[in-house]
N, C-alpha and C positions, 0 to 999 in steps of 0.2 A: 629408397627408404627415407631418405632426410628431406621427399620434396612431401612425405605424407605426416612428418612433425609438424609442419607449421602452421597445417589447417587445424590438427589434431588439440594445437596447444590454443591455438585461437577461440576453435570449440569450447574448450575444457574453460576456458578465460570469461565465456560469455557465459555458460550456464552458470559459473558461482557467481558469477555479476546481479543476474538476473535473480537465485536462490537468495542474494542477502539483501536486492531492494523490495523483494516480495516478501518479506518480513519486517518490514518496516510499522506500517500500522497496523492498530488494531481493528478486528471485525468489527463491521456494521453492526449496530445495536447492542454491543456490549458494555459494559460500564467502562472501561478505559475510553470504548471511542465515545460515546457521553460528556465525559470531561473531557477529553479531546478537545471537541463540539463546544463544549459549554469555555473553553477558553480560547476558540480562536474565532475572531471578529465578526460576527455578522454580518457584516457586508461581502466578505469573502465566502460567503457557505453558494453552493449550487443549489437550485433548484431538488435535485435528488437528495443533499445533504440536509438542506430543512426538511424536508417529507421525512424522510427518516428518522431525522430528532422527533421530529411531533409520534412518529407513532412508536418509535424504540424507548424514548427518554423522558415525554412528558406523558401520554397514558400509562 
């Protein structure tokens, strides 16, 4: 029994790891990620992040 806690708990460790960094930003095309967008550097955006601003934020 106690050699199937420790995967059990490592398990249980990862999925809330994973459930609270996957809540971090906001959706694609939304007005938070917009201003998001609209305040963080330009030089740091990707290639998919301008495309997206152009068609989520400025049409």
């Amino acid at each position: 029994m106690k050699f199937l806690l420790k995967p059990l708990l490592c398990t249980a460790l990862l999925a809330s790891a994973m459930a609270g960094l996957s809540a971090c930003s906001p959706e694609v095309g939304s007005k938070e990620w917009c201003a998001d967008m609209k305040e963080k550097p330009k030089g740091d955006w990707s290639a998919n992040e301008a495309a997206d601003f152009a068609k989520s934020c400025v049409f």
